[in-house]
Z-matrix of the N, CA and C atoms (Angstrom, degrees):
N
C 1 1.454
C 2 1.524 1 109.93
N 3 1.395 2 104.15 1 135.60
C 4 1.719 3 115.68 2 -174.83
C 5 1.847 4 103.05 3 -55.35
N 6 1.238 5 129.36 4 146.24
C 7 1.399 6 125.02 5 152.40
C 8 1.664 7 116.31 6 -167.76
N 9 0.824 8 84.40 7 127.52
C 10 1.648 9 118.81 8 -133.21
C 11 2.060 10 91.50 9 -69.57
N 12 1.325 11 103.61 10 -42.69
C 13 1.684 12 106.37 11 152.85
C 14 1.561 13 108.12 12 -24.15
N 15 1.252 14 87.49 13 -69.11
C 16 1.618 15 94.27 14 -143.01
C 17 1.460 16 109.43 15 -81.97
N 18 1.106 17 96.52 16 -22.61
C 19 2.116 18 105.30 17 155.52
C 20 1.570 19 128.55 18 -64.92
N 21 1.271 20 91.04 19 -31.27
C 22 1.902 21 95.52 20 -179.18
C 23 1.837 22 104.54 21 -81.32
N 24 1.440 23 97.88 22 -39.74
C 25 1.596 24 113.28 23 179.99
C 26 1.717 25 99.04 24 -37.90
N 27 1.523 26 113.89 25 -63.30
C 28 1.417 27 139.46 26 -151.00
C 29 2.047 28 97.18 27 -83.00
N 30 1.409 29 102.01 28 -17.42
C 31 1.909 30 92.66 29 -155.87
C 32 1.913 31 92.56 30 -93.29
N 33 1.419 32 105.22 31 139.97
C 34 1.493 33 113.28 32 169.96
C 35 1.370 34 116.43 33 -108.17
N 36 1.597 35 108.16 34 111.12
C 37 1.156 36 127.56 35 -178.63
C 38 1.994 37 107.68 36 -40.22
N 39 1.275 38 99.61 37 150.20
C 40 1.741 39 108.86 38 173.56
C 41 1.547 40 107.81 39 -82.67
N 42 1.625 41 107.40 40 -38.78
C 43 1.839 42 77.91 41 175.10
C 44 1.777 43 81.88 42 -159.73
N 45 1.189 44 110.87 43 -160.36
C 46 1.773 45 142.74 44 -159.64
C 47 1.568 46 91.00 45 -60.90
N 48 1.631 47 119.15 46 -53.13
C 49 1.692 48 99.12 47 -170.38
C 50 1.258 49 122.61 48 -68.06
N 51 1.981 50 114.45 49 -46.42
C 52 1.047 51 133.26 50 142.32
C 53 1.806 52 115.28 51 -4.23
N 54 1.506 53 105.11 52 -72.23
C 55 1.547 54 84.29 53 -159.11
C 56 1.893 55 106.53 54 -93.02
N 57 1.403 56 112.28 55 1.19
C 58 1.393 57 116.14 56 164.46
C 59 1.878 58 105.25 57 -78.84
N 60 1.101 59 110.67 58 -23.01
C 61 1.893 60 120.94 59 172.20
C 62 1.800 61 90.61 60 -61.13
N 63 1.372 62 115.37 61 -90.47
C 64 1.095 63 151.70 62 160.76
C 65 1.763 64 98.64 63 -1.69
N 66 1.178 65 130.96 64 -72.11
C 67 1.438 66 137.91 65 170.33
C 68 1.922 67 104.49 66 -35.94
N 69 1.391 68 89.21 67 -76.50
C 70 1.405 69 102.57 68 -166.99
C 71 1.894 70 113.74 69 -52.17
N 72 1.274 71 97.29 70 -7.40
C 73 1.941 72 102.50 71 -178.96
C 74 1.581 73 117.00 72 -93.59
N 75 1.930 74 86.74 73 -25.29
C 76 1.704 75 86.17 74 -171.77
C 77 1.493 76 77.81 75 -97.77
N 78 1.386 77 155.28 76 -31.80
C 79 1.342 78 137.62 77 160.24
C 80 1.660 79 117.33 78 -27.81
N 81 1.533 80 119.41 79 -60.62
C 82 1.253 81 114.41 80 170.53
C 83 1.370 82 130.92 81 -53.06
N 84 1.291 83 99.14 82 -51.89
C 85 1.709 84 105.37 83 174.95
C 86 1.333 85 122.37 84 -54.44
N 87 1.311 86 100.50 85 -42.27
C 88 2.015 87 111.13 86 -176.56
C 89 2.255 88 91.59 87 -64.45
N 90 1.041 89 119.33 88 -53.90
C 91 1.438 90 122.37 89 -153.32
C 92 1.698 91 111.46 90 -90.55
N 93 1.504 92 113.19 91 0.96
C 94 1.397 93 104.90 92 -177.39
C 95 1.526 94 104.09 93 -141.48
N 96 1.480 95 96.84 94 176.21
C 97 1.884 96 99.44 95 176.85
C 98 1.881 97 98.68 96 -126.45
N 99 0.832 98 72.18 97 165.99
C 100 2.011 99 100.46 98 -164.67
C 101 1.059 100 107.53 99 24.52
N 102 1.370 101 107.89 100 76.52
C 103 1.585 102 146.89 101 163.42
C 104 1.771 103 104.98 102 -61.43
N 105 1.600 104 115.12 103 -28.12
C 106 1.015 105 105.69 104 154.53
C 107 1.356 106 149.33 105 -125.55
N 108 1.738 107 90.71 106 71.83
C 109 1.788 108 88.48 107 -162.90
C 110 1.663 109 82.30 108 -158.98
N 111 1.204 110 103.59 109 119.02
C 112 1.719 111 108.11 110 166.81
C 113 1.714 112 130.86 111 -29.19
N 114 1.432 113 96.26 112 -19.76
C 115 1.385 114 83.38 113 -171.04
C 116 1.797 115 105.87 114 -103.93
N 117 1.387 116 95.46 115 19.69
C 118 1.264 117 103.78 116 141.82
C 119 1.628 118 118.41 117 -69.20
N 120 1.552 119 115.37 118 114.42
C 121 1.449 120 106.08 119 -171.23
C 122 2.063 121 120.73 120 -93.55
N 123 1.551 122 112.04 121 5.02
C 124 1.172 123 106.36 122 157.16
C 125 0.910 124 138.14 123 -88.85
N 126 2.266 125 116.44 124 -11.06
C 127 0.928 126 125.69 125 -164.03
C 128 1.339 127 103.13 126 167.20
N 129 1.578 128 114.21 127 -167.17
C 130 1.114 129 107.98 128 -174.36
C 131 1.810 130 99.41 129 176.63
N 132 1.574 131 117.65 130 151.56
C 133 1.788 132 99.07 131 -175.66
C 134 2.019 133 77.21 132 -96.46
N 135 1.736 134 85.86 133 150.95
C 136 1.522 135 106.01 134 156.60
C 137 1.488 136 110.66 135 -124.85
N 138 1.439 137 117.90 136 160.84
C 139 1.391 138 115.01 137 -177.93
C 140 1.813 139 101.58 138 -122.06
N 141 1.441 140 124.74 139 157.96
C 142 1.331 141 125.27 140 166.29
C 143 2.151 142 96.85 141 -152.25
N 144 1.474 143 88.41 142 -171.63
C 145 1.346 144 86.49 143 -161.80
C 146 2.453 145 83.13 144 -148.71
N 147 1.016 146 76.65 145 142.87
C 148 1.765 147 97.33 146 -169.61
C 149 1.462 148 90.58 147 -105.18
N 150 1.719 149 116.28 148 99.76
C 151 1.698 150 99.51 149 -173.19
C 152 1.452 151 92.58 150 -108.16
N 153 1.433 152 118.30 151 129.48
C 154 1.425 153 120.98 152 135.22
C 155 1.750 154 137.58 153 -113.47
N 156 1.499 155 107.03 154 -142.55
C 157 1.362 156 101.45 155 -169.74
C 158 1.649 157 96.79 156 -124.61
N 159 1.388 158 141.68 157 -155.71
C 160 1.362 159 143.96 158 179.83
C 161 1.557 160 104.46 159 -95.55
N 162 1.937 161 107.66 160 -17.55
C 163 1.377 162 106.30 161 -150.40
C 164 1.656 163 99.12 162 -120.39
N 165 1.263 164 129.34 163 42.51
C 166 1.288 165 126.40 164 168.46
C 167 1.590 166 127.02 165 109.32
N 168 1.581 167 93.82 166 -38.84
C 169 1.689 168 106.60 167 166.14
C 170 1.476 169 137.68 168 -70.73
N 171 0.966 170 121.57 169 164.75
C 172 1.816 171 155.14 170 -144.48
C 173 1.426 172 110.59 171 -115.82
N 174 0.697 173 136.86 172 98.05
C 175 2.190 174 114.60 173 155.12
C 176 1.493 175 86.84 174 -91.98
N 177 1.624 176 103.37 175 110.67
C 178 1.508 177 104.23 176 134.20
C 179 1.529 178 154.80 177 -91.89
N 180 0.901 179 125.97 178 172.81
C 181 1.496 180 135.48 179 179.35
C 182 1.018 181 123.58 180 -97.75
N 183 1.527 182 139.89 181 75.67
C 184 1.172 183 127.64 182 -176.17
C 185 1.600 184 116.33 183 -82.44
N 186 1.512 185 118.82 184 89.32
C 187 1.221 186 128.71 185 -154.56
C 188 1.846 187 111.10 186 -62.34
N 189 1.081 188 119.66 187 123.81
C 190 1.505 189 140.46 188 163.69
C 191 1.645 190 106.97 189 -30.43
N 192 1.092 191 122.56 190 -94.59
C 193 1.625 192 162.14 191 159.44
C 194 2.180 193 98.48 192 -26.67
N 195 1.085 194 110.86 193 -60.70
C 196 1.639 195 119.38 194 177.83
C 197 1.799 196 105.32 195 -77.90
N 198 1.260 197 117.73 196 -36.64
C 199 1.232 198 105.97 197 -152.53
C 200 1.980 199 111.87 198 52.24
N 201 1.219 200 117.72 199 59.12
C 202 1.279 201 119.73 200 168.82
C 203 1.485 202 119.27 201 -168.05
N 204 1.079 203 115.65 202 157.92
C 205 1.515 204 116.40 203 -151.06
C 206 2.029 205 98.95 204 -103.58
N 207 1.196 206 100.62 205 116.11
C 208 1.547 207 95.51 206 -177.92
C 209 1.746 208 100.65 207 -144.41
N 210 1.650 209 104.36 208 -152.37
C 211 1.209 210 97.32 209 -168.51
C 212 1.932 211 105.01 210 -96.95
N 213 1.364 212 125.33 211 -161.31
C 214 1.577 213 114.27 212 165.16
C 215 1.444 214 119.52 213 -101.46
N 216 0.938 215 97.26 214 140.44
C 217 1.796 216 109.40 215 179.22
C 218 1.715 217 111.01 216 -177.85
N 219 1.587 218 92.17 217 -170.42
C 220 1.434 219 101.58 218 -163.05
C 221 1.801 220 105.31 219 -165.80
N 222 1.228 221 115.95 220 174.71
C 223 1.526 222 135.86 221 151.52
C 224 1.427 223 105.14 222 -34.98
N 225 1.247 224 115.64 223 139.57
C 226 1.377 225 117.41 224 168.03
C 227 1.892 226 96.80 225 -89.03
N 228 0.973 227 143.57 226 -36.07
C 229 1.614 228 147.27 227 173.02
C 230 1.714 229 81.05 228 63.41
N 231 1.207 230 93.42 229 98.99
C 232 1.558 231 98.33 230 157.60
C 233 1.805 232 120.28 231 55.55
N 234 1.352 233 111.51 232 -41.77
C 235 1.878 234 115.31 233 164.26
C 236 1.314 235 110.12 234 -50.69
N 237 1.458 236 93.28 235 121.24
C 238 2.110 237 102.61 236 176.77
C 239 1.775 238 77.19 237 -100.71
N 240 0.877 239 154.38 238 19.78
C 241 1.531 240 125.55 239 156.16
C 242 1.671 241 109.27 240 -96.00
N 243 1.308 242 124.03 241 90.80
C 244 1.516 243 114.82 242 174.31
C 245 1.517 244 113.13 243 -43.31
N 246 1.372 245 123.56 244 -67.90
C 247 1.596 246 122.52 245 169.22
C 248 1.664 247 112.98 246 -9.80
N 249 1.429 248 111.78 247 -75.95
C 250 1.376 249 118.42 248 -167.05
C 251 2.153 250 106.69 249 -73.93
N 252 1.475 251 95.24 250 -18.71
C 253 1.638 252 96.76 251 162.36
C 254 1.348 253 90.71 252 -73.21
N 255 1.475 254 151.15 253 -88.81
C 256 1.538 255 131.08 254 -148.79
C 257 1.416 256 114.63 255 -66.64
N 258 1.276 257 126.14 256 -19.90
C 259 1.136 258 127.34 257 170.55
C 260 1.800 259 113.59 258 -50.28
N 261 1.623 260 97.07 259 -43.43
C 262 1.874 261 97.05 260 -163.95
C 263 1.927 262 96.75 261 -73.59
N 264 1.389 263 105.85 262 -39.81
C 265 1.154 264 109.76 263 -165.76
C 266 1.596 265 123.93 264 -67.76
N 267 1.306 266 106.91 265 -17.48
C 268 1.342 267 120.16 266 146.65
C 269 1.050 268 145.84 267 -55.75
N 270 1.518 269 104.91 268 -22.84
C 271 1.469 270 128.48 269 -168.83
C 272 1.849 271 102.60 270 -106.47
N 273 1.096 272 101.10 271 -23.80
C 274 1.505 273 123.94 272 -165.39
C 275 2.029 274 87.91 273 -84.98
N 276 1.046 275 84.40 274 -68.55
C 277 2.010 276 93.51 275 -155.55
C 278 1.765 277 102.99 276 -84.08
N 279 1.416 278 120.52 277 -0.49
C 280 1.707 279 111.32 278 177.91
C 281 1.228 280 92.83 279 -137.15
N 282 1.806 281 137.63 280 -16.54
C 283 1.426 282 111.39 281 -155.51
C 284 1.348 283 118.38 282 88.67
N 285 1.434 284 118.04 283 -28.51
C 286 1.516 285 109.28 284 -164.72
C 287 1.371 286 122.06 285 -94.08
N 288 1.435 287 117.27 286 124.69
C 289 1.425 288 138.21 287 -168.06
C 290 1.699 289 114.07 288 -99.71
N 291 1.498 290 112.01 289 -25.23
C 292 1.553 291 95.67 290 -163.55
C 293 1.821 292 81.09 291 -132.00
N 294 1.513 293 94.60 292 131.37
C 295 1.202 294 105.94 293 -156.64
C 296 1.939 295 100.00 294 -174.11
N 297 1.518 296 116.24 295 131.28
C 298 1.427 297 104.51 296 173.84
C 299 1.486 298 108.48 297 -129.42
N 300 1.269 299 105.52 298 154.98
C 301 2.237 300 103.12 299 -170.78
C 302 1.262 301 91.64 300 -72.23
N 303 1.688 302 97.33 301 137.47
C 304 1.212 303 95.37 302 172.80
C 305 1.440 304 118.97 303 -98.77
N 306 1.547 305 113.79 304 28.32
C 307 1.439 306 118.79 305 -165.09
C 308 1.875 307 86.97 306 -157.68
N 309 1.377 308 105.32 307 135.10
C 310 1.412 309 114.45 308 -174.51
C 311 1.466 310 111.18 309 -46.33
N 312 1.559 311 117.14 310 -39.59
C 313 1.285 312 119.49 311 -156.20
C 314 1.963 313 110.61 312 -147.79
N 315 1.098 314 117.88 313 -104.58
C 316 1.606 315 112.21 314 174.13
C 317 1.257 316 95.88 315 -102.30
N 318 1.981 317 96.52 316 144.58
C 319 1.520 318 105.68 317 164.62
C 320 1.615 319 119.66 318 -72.52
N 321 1.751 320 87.77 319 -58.56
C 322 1.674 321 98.84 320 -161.98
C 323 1.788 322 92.52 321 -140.36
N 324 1.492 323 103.90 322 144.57
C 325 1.244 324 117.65 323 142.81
C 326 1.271 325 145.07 324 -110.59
N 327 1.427 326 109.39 325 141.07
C 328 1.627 327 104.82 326 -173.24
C 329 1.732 328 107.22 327 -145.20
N 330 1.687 329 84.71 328 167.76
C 331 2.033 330 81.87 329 -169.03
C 332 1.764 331 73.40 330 -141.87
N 333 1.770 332 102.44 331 138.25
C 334 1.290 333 105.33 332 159.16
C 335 1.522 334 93.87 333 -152.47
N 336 1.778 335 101.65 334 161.03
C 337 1.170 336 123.67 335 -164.53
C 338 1.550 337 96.13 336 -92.40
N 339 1.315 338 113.12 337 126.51
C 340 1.674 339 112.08 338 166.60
C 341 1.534 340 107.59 339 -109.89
N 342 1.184 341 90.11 340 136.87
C 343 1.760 342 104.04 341 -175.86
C 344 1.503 343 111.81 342 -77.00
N 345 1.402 344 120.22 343 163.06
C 346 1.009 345 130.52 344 -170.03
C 347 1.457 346 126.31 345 -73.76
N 348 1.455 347 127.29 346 134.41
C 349 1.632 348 116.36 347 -160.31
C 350 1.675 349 92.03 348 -143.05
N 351 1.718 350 80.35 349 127.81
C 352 1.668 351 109.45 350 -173.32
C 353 1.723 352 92.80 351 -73.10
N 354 1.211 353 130.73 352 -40.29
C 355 1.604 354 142.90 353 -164.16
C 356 1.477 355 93.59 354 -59.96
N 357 1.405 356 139.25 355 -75.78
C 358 1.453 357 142.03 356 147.72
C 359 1.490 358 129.79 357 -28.84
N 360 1.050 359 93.50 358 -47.33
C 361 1.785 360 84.44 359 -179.10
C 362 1.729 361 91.01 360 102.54
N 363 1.118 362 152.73 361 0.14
C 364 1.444 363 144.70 362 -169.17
C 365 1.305 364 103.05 363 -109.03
N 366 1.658 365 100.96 364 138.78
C 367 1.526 366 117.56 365 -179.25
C 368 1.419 367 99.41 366 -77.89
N 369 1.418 368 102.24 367 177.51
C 370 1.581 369 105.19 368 169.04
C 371 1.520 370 130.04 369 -49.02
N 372 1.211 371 136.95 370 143.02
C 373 1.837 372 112.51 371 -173.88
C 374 1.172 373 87.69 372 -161.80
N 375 1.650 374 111.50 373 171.85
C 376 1.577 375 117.97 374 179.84
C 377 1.797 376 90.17 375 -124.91
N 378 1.393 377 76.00 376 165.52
C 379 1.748 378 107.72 377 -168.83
C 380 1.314 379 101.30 378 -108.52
N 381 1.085 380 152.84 379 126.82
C 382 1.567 381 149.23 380 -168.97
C 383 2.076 382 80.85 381 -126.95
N 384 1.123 383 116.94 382 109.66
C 385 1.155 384 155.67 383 163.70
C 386 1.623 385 131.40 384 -78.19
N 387 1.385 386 112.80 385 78.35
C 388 1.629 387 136.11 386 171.38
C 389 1.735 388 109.43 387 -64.62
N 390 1.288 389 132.54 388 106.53
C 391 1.622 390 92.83 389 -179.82
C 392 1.935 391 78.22 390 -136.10
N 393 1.427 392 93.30 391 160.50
C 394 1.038 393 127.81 392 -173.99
C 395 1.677 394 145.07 393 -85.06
N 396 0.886 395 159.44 394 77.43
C 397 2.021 396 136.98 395 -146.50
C 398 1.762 397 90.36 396 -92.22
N 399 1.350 398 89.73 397 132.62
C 400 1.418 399 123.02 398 -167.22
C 401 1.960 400 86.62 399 -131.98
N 402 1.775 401 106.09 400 126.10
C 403 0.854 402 116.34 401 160.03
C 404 1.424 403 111.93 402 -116.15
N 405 1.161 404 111.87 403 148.59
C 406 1.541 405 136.39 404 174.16
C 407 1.496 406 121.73 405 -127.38
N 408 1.851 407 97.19 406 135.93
C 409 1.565 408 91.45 407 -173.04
C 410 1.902 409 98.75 408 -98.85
N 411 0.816 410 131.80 409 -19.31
C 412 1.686 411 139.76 410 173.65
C 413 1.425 412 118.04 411 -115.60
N 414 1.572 413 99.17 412 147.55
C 415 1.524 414 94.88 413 -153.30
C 416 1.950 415 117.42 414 -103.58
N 417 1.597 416 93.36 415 26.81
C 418 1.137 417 122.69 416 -173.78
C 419 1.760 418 125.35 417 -65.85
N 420 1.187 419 101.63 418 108.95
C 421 2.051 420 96.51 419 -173.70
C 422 1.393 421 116.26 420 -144.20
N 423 0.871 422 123.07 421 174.72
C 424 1.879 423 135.12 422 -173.33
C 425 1.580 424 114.30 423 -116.57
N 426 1.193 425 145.72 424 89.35
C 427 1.188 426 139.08 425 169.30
C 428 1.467 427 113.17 426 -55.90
N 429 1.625 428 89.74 427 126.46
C 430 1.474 429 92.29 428 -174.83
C 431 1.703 430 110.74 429 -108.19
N 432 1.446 431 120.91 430 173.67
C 433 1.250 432 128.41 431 -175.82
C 434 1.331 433 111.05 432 -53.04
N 435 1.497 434 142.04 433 -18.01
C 436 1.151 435 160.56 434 -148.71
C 437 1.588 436 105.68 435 -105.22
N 438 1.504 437 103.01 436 -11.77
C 439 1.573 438 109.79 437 -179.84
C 440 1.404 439 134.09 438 -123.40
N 441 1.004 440 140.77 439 146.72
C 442 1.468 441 134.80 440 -178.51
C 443 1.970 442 96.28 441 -84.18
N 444 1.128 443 111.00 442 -65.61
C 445 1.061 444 97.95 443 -173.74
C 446 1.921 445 99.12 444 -153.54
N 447 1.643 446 109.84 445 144.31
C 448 1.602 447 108.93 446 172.16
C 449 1.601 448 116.78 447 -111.08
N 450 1.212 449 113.54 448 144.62
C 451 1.475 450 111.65 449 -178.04
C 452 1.214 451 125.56 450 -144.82
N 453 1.401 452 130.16 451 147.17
C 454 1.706 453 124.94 452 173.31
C 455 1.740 454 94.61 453 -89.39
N 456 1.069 455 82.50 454 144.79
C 457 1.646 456 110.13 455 178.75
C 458 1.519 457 124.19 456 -142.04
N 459 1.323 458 115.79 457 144.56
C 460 1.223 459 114.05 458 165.02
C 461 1.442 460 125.02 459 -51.93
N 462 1.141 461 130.02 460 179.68
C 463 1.767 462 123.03 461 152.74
C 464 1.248 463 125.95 462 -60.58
N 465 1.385 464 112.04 463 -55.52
C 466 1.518 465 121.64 464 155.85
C 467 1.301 466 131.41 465 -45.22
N 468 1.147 467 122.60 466 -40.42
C 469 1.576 468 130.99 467 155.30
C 470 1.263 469 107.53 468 -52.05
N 471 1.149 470 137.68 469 -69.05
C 472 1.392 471 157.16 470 -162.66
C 473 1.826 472 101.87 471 -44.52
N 474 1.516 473 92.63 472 -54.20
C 475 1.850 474 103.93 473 -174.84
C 476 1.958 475 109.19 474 -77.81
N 477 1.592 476 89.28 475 -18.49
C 478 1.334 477 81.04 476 178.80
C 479 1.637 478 113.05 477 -93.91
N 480 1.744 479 121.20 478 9.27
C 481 1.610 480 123.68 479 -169.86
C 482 1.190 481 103.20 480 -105.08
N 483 1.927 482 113.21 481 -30.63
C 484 1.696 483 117.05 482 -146.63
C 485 1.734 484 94.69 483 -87.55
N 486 1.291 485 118.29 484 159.86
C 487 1.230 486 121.99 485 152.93
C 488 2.093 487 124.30 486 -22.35
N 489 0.995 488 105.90 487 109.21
C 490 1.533 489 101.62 488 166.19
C 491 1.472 490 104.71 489 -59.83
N 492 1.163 491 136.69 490 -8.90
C 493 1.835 492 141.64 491 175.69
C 494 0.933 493 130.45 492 -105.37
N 495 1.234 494 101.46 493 -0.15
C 496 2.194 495 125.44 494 -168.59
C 497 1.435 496 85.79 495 -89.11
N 498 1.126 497 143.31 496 73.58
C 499 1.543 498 138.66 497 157.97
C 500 1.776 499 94.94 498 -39.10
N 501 1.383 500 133.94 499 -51.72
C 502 1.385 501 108.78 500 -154.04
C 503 1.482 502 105.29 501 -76.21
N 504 1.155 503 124.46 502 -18.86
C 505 1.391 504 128.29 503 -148.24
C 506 1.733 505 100.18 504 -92.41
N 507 1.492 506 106.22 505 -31.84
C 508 1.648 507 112.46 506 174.83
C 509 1.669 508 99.50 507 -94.28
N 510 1.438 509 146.27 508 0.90
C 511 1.064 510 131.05 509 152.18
C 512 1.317 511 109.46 510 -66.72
N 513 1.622 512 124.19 511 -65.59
C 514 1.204 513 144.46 512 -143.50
C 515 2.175 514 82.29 513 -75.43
N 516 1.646 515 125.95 514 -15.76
C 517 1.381 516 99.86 515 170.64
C 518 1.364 517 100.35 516 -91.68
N 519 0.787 518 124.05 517 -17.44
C 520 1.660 519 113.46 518 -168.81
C 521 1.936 520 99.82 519 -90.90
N 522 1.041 521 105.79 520 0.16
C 523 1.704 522 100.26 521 165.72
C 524 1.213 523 99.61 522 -88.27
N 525 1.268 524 120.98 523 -80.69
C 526 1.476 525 121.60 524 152.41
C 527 1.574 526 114.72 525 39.30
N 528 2.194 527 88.72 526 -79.54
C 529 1.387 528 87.27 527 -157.88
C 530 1.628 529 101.69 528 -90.78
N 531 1.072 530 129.19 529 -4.79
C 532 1.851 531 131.65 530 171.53
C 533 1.707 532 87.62 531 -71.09
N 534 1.117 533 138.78 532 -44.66
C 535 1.597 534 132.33 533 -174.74
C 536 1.509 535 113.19 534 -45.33
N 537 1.574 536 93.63 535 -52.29
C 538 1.520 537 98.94 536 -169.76
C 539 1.543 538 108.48 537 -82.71
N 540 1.707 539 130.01 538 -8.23
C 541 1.561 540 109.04 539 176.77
C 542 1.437 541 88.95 540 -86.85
N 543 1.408 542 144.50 541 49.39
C 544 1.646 543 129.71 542 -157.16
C 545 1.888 544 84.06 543 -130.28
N 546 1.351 545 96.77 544 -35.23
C 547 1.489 546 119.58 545 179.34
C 548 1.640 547 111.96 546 -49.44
């Protein structure tokens, strides 16, 4: 059984932000309760999944709600298994069902601060961020209401769509591309 403790305990960060991300998640988890359920009001874990192909490409997310291009995910709502949180949300926000990790356990971690929204009613809070590598052999998906628009992309495309400030989103490509010379 997935547990997400004992995965972060075991996972070695890629570099300095990573494992100061990485600190501050197993900080939350060790010091609070329903870490996964929004109405936790300092925070909360979310899970997503970084899907590509064997051969260089991206499915992105061109997020609805952000206006910004990242990977798919969501709220864990109560699921302490992050895995089966990026698993649904994959299925939820691309359609895509047949799909294998391309990494035994967690890809990347990240912690970002979300600002406060009068539209919700939610104060400022952080997102403690599980995400996943999801390989795919077909490049087949469903845009869902949750999106402006989804796309395969190169790597280079990818670095040239995402936030220049998204530290996780340009780690999780540059793992990416150490994955694929592994190939």
């Amino acid at each position: 059984m997935f547990s997400l403790l004992e995965e972060l305990k075991k996972y070695k960060p890629f570099d300095k932000r990573e494992k100061k991300d990485l600190n501050k998640t197993l900080h939350f988890l060790e010091n609070n309760s329903n870490c996964y359920d929004r109405s936790n009001k300092i925070g909360h874990i979310t899970a997503g999944a970084f899907i590509c192909d064997k051969s260089g490409n991206i499915l992105l997310n061109h997020h609805k709600k952000s206006g910004m291009w990242f990977q798919f995910g969501g709220h864990s709502d109560g699921e302490e298994n992050s895995l089966n949180v990026a698993r649904r949300e994959v299925m939820e926000e691309a359609g895509i069902t047949d799909f294998m990790l391309g990494k035994d356990s967690i890809f990347d971690v990240a912690v970002m601060k979300i600002p406060y929204s009068a539209k919700k009613n939610e104060p400022e809070h952080w997102h403690y961020d599980i995400n996943f590598l999801f390989i795919v052999d077909n490049h087949n998906y469903e845009i869902s209401n949750e999106s402006v628009e989804i796309k395969w992309v190169t790597i280079n495309e990818a670095l040239s769509l995402v936030d220049k400030r998204d530290a996780g989103m340009i780690r999780m490509i540059d793992k990416y591309k150490s994955f694929l010379e592994k190939f």
